[in-house]
VEXVEX-490045 format. One line per 3 residues: number of its first residue (from 1); their letters; for each residue x, y, z of N, C-alpha, C. Coordinates in steps of 0.02 Angstrom, whole numbers, plus 50000, padded with zeros to 5 digits. Example, Ala and Ser with C-alpha at 12.3 -4.5 7.8 and 13.67 -1.06 7.14 Angstrom:
BEGIN
1 = AS = 50660,49716,50390,50615,49775,50390,50660,49835,50390 ~ 50642,49888,50354,50684,49947,50357,50645,50002,50394
//
This chain:
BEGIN
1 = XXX = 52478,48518,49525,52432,48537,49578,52434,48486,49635 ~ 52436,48512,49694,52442,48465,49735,52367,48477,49790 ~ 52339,48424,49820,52269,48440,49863,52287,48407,49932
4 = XXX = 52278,48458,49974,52283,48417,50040,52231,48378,50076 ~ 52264,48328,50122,52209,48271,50132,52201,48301,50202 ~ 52163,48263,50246,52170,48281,50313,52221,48263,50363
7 = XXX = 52265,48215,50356,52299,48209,50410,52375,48260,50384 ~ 52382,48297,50337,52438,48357,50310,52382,48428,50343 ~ 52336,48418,50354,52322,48472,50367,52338,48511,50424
10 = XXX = 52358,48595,50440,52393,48614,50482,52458,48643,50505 ~ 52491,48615,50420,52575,48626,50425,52572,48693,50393 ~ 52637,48700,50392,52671,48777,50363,52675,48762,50272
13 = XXX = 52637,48793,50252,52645,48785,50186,52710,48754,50161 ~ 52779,48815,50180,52838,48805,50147,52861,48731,50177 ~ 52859,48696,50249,52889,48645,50242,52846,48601,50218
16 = XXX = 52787,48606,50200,52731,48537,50167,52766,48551,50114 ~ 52779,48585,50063,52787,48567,50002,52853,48551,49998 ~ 52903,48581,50042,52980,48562,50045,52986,48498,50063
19 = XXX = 52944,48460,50078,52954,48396,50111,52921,48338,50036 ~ 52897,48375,50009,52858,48330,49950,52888,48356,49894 ~ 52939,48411,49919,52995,48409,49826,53046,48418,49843
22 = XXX = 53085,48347,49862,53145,48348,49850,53215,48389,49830 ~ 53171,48437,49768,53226,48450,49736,53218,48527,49743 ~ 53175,48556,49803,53155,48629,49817,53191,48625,49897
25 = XXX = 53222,48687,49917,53228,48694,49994,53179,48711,50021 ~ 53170,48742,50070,53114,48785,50104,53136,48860,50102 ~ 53185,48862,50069,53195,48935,50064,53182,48955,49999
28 = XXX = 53190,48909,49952,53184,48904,49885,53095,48930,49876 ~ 53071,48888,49919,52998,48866,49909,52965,48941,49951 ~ 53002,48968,49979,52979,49041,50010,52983,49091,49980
31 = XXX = 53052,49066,49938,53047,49129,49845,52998,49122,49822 ~ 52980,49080,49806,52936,49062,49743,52855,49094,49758 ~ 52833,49080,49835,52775,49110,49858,52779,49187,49878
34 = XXX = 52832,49202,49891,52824,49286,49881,52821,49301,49809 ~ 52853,49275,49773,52847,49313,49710,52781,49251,49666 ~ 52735,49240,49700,52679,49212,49691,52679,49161,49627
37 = XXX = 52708,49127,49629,52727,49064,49577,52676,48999,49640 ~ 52677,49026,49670,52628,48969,49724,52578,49006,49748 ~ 52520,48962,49717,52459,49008,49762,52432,48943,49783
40 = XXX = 52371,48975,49825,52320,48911,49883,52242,48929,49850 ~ 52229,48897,49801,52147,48900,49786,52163,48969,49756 ~ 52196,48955,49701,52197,49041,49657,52210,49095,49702
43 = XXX = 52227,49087,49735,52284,49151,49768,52335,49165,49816 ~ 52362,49230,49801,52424,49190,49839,52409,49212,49910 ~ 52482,49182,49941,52448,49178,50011,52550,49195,50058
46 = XXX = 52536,49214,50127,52613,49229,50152,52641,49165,50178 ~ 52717,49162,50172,52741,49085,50185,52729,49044,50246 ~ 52700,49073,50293,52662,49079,50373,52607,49036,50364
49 = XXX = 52564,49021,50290,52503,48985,50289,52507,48914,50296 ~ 52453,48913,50346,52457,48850,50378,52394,48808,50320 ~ 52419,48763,50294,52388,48725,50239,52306,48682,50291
52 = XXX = 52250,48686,50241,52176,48666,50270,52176,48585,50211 ~ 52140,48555,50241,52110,48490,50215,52073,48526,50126 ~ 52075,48517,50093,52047,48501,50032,52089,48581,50012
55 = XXX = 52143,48594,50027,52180,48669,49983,52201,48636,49938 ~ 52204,48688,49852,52240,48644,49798,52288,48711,49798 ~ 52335,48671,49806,52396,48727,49806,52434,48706,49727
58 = XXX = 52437,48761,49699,52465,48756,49600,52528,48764,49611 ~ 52588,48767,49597,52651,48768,49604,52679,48777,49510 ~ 52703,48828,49508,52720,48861,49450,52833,48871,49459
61 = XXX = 52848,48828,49442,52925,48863,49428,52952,48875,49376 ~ 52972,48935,49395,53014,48966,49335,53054,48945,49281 ~ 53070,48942,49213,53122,48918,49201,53211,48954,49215
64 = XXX = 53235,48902,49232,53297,48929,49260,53331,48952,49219 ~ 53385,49006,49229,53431,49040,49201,53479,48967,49162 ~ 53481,48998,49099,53508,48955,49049,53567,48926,49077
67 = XXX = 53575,48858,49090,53667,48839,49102,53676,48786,49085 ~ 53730,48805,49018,53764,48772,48980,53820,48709,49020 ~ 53791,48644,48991,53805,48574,49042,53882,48550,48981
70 = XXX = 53935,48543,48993,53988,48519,48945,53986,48453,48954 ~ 54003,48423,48879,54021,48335,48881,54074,48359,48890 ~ 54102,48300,48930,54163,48298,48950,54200,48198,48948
73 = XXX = 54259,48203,48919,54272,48125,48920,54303,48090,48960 ~ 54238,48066,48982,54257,48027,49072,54224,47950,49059 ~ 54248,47926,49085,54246,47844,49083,54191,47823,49086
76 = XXX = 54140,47788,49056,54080,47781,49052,54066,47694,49065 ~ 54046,47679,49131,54040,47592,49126,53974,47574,49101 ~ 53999,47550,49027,53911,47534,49030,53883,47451,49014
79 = XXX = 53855,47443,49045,53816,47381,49061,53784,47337,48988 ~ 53736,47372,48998,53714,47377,48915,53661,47457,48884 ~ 53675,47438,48821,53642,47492,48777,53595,47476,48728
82 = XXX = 53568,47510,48692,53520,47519,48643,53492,47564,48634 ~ 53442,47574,48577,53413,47640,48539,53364,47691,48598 ~ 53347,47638,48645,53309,47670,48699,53325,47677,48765
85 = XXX = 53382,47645,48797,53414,47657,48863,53477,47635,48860 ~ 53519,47655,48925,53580,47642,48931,53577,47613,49006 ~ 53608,47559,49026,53619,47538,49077,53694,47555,49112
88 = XXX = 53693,47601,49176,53774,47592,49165,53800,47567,49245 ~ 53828,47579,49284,53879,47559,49336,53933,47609,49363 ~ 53890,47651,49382,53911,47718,49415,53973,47692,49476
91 = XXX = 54039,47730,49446,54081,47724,49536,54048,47771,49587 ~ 54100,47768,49637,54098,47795,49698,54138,47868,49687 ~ 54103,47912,49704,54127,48000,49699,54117,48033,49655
94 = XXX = 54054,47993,49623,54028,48014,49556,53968,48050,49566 ~ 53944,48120,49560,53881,48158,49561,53848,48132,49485 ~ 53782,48126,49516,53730,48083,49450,53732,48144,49407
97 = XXX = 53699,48202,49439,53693,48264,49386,53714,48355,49422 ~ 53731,48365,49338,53769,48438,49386,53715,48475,49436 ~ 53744,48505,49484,53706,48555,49526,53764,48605,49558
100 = XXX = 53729,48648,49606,53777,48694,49612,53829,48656,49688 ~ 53896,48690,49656,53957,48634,49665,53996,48603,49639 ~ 53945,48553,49581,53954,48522,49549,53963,48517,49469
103 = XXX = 53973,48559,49438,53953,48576,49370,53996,48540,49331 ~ 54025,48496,49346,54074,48447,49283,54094,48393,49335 ~ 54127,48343,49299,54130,48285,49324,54075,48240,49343
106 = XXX = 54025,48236,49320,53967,48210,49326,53929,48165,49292 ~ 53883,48108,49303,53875,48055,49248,53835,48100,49189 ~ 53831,48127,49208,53794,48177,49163,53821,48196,49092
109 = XXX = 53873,48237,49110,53921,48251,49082,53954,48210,49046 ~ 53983,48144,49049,53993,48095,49029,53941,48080,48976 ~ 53878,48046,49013,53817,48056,48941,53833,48084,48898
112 = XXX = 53834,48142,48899,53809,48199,48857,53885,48170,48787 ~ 53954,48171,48818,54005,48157,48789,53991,48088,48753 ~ 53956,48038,48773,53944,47995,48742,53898,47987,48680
115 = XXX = 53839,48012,48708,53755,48016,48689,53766,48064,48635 ~ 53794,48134,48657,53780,48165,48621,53699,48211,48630 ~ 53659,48212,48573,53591,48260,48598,53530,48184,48574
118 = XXX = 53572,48132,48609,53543,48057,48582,53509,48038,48693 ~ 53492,48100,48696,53453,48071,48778,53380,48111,48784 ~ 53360,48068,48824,53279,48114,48845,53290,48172,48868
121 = XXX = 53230,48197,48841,53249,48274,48869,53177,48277,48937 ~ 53144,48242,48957,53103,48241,48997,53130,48277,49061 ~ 53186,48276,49084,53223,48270,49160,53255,48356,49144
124 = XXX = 53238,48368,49084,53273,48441,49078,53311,48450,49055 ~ 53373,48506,49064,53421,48535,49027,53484,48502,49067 ~ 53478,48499,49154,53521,48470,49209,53512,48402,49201
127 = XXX = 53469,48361,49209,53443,48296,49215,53464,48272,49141 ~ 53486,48267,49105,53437,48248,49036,53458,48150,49048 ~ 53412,48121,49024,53400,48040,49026,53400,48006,49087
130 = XXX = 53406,48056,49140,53417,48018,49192,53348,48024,49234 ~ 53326,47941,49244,53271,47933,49266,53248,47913,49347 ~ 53324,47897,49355,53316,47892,49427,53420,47931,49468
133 = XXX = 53406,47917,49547,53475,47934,49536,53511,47912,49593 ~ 53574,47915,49597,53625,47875,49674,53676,47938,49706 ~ 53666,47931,49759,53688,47958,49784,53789,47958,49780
136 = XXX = 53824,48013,49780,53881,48012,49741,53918,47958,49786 ~ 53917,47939,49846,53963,47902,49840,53937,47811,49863 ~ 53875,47804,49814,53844,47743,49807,53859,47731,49741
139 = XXX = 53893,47652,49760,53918,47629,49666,53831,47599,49652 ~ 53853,47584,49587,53796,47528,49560,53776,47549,49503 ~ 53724,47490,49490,53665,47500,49414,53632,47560,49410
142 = XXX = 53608,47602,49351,53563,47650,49331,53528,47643,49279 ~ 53471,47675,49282,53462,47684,49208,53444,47754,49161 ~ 53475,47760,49102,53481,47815,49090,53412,47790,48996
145 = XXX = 53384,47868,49004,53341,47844,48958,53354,47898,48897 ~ 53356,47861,48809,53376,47895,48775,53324,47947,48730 ~ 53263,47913,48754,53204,47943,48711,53151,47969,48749
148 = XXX = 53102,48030,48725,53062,48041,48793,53025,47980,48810 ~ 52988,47947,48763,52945,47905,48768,52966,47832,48814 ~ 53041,47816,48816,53076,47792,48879,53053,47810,48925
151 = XXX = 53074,47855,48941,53085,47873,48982,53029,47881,49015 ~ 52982,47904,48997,52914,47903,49033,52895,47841,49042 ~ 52908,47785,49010,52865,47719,49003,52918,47703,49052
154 = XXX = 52991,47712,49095,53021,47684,49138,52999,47717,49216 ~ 52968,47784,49202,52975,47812,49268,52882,47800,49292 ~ 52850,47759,49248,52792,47742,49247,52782,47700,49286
157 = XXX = 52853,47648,49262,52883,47579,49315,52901,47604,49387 ~ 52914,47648,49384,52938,47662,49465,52896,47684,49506 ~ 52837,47724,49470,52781,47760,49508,52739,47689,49527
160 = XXX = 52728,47625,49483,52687,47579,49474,52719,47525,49537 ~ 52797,47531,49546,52836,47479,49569,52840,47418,49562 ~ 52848,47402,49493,52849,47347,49452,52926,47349,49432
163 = XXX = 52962,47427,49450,53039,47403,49431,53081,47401,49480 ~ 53113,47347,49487,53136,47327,49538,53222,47346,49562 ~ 53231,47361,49609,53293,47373,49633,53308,47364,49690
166 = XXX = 53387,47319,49678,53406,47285,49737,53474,47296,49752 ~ 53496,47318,49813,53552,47340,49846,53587,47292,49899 ~ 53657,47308,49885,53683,47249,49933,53710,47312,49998
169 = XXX = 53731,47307,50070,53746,47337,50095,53754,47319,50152 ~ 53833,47329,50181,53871,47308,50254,53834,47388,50315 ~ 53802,47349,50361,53795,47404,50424,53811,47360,50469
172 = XXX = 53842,47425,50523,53845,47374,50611,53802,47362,50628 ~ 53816,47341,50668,53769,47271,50725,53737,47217,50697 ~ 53738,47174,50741,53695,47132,50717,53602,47136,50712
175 = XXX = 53587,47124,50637,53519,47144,50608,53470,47069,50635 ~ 53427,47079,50677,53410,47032,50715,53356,47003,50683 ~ 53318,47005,50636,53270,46958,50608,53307,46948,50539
178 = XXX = 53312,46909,50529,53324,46867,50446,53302,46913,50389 ~ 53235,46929,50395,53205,46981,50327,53144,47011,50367 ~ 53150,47075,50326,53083,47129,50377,53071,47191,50336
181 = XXX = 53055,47239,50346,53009,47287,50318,53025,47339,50360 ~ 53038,47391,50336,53059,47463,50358,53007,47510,50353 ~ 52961,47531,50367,52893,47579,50339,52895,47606,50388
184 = XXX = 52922,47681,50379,52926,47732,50421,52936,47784,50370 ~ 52902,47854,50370,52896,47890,50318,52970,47945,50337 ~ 52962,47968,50278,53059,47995,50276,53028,48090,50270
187 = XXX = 53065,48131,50285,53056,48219,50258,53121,48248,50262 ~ 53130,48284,50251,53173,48340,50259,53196,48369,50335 ~ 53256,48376,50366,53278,48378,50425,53256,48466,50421
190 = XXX = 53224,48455,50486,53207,48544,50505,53249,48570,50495 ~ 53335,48561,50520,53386,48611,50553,53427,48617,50481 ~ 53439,48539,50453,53500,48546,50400,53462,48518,50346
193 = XXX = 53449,48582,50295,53410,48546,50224,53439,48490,50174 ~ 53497,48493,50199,53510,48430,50158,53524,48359,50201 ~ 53503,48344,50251,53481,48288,50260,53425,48278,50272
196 = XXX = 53395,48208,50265,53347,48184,50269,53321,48160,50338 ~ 53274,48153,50383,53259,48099,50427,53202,48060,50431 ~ 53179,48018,50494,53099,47993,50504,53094,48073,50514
199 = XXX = 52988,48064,50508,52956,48105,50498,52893,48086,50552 ~ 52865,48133,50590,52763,48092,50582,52746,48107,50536 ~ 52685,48044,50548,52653,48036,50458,52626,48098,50454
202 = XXX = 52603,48126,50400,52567,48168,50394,52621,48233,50349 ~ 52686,48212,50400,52734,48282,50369,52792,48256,50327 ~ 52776,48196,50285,52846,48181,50229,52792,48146,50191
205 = XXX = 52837,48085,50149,52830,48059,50106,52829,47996,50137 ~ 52781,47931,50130,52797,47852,50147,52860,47835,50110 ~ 52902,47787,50143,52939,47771,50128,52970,47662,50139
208 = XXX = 52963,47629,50112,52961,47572,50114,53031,47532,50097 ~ 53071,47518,50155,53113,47471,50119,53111,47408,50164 ~ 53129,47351,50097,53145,47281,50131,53208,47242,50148
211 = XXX = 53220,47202,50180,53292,47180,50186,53294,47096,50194 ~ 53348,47085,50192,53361,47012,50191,53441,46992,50228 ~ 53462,46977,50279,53510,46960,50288,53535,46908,50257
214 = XXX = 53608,46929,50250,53649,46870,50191,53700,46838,50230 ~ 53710,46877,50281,53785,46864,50316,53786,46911,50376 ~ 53802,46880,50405,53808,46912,50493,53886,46898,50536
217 = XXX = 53913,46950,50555,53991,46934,50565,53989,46974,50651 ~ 54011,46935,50662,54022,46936,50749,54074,46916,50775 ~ 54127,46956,50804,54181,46923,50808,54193,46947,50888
220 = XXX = 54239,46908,50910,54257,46943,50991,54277,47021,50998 ~ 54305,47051,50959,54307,47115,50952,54229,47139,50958 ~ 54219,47182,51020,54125,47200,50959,54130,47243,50918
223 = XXX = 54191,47294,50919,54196,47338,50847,54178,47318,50780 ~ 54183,47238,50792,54176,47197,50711,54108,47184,50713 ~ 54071,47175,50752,53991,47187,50740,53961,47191,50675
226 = XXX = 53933,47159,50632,53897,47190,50553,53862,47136,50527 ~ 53818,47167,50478,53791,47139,50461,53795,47137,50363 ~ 53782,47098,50341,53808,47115,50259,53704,47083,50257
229 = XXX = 53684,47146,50206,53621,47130,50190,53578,47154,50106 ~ 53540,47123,50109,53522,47114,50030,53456,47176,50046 ~ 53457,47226,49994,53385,47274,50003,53355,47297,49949
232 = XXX = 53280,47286,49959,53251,47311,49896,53180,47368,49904 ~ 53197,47408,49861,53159,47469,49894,53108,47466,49847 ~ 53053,47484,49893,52982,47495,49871,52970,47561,49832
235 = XXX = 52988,47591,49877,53001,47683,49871,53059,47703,49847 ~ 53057,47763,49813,53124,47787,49796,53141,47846,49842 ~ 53138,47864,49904,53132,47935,49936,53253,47941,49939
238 = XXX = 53249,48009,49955,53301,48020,49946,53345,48007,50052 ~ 53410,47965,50002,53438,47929,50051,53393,47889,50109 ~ 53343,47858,50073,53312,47821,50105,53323,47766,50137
241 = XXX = 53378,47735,50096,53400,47659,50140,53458,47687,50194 ~ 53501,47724,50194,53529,47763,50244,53504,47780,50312 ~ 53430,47822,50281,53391,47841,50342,53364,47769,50366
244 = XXX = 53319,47745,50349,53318,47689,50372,53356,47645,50407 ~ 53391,47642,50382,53448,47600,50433,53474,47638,50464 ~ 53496,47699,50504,53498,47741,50553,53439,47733,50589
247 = XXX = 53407,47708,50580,53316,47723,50624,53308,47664,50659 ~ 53339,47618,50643,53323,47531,50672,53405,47526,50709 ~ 53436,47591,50710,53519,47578,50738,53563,47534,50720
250 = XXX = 53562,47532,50634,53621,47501,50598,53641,47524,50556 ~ 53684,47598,50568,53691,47628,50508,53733,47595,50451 ~ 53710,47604,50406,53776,47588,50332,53839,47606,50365
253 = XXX = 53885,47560,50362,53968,47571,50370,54012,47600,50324 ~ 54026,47656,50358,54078,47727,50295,54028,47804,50298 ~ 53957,47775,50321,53922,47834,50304,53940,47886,50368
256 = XXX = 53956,47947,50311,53970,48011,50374,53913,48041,50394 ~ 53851,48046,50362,53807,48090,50382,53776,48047,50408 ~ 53734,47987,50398,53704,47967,50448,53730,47900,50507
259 = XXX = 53774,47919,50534,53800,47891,50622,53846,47821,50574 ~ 53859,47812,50512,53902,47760,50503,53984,47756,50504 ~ 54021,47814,50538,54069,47805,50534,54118,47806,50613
262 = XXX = 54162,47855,50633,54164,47865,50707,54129,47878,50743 ~ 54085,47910,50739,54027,47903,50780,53991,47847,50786 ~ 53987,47791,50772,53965,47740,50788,54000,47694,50823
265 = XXX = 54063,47700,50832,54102,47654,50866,54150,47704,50918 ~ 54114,47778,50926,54140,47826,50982,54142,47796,51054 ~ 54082,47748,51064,54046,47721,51123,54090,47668,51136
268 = XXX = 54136,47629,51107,54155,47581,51133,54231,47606,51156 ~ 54263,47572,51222,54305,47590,51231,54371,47594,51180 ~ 54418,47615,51235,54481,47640,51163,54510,47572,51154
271 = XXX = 54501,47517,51184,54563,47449,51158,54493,47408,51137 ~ 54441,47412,51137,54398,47406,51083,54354,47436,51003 ~ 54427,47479,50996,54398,47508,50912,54453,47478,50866
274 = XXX = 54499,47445,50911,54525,47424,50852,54517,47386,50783 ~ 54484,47348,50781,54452,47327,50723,54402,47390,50675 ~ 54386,47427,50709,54340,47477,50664,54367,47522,50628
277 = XXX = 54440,47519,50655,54487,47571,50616,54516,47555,50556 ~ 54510,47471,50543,54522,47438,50495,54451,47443,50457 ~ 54416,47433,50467,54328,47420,50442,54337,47512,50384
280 = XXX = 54338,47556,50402,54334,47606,50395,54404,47642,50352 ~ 54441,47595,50368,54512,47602,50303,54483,47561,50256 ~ 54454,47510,50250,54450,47464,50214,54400,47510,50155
283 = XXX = 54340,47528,50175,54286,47554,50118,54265,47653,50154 ~ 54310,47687,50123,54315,47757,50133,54247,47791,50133 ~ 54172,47751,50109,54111,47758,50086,54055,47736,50116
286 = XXX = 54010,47753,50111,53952,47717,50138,53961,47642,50091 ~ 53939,47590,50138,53967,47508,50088,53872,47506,50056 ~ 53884,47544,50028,53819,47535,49978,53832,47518,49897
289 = XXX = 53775,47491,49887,53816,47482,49827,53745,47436,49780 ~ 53704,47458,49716,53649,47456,49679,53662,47378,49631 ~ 53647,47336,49662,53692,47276,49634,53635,47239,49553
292 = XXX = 53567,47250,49572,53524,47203,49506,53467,47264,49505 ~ 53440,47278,49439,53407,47301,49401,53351,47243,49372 ~ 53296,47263,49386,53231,47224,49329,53182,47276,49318
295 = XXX = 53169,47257,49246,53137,47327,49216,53071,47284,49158 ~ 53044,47323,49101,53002,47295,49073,53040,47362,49020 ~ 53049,47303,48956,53082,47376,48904,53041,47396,48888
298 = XXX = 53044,47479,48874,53005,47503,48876,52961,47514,48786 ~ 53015,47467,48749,53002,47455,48687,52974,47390,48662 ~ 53013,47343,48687,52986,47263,48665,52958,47250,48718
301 = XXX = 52931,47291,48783,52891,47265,48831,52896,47200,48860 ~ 52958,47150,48856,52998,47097,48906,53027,47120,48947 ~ 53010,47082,48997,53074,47083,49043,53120,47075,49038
304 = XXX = 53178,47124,49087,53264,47112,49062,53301,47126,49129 ~ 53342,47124,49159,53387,47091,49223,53447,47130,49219 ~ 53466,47160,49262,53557,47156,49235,53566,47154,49314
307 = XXX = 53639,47139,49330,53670,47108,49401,53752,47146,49376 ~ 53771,47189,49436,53835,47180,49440,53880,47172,49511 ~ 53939,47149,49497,53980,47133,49546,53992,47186,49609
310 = XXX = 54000,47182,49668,54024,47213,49711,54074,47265,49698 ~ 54091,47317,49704,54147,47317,49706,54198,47318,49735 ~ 54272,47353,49725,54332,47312,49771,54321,47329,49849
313 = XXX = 54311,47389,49871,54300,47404,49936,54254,47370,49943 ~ 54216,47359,49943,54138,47315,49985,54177,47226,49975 ~ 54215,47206,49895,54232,47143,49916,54302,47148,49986
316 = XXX = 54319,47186,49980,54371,47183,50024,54350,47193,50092 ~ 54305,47218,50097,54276,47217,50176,54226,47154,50179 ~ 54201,47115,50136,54183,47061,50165,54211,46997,50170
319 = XXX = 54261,47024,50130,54343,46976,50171,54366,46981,50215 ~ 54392,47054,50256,54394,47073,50295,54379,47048,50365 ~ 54304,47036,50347,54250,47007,50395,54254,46951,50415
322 = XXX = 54259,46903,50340,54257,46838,50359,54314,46833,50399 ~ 54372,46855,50392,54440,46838,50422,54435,46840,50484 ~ 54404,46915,50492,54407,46934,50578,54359,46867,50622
325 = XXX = 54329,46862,50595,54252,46809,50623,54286,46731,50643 ~ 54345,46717,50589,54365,46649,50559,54446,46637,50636 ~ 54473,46708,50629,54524,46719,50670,54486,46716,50740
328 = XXX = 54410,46731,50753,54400,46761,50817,54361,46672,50825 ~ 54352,46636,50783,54324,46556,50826,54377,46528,50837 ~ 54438,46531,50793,54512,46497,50821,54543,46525,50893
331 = XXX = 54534,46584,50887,54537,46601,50969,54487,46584,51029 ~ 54451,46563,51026,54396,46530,51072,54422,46475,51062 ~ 54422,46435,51013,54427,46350,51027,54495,46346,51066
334 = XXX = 54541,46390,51037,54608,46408,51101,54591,46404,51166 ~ 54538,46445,51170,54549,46478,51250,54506,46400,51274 ~ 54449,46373,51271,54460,46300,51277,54477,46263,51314
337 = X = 54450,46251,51377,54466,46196,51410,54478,46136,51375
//
């Protein structure tokens, strides 16, 4: 059940709730209220209704047409394990869980080949153990949960934000304060449902991320412009550190959908992209990448840590960097009176 407050009040039913479930379109969410699986105060209502301050709108979905998910034996990195979670280290071009498109090749799938019928079933028949999730072509840490009772006691941590997650990630330009705070609320793009953007308040979800610069590379080229930065999200909203950093004009470097790839270095002339053409051979991906995990088990109730390495594209572009940066002060002390 969801209740509206006053400053949501006003919107179109179908995008208020499309904007607060992720995992519904607005067309999805326009099925569901014609064929009255959504009503407003016990009844139903046409997808045209403009939502009032104190409506409890019930939201009823169907169960979906049965589809059979295959293990399949695909390389599984895993971090660590035990009777109640799996930690693993997702590559790059990896979908977390099947959807349509996607129906194999998936960490999912993998699980299942591993696990077996040894995962939570909380997340469903599509989801199963997976408690949170990365976008396919973001490497990094996860956690996958094997029991319901995990699993709830981890996603308890995330609602609470006591579990912590921290991302390393190269964007252009230079990021001009040292460490800062991103709080700008995130929704669903009017035009294209599958991206995300800023929102006014009132019509998404808050969304909170923090940052830390680690490294700043500036070289006489300005194509080489970037910034390498440490991030830890408050919120989990979808492609949130993306959007975010598109919003302050530093998109993630590799990202196609939001302004991190040619389009970001369209603006500079043509005997100034040369370096970006290297930047962009170097890591084929958004340079994201889920580097440390802290959690509270959800069994022996300690704290536990895990950290992993970069990987090769992201180390190779911050070699890359240093070089260009290292080559571009030897050319100044050249030029040198």
């Amino acid at each position: 059940m969801i209740e509206v407050v006053a400053e949501e009040s006003g919107q179109r039913i179908d995008s208020y709730i499309s904007d607060r479930k992720s995992n519904l379109s607005r067309t999805r969410v326009q099925r569901l209220i014609r064929d009255r699986h959504i009503t407003v105060n016990g009844k139903s209502v046409r997808v045209s209704y403009r939502v009032n301050i104190g409506d409890r709108i019930d939201l009823v979905i169907p169960p979906p047409e049965t589809t059979e998910i295959v293990a399949e034996d695909i390389d599984l990195r895993i971090v660590y394990e035990d009777t109640d979670i799996i930690i693993v280290n997702k590559p790059a071009g990896m979908v977390t869980h099947p959807a349509v498109g996607h129906w194999s090749g998936t960490l999912v799938n993998s699980l299942l080949y591993h696990c077996g019928d040894r995962l939570s079933g909380v997340g469903g028949e599509i989801k199963p153990g997976i408690v949170h999730r990365l976008d396919k072509e973001t490497t990094g840490l996860m956690i996958v949960a094997k029991k319901d009772e995990a699993h709830l006691h981890l996603a308890a941590q995330l609602k609470a934000r006591t579990l912590t997650r921290e991302y390393r990630a190269f964007v252009w330009g230079q990021v001009a304060e040292d460490q800062g705070t991103i709080d700008v609320p995130i929704g669903r793009h009017d035009r294209d449902r599958k991206r995300m953007t800023v929102r006014p308040r009132g019509r998404q979800r808050s969304a909170t991320t923090h940052y830390a610069v680690l490294e700043r590379f500036e070289a006489i080229n300005p194509s080489l412009s970037a910034t390498y930065v440490s991030i830890r999200l408050e919120t989990g909203r979808t492609h949130q550190i993306r959007v975010h950093f598109q919003h302050i004009h530093h998109p993630v470097i590799g990202d196609t959908v939001y302004g991190g790839r040619e389009s970001y270095t369209s603006g500079l002339r043509n005997d100034r992209r040369t370096g970006s053409g290297q930047v962009l051979r170097t890591v084929k991906r958004q340079a994201l990448h889920a580097k440390r995990l802290k959690l509270i088990h959800p069994s022996t109730r300690r704290p536990i840590a895990f950290d992993s390495e970069l990987p090769e594209d992201m180390e190779g572009l911050l070699s890359y960097f240093r070089r260009a940066c290292l080559d571009s002060r030897k050319q100044l002390e050249r030029m040198r009176p």
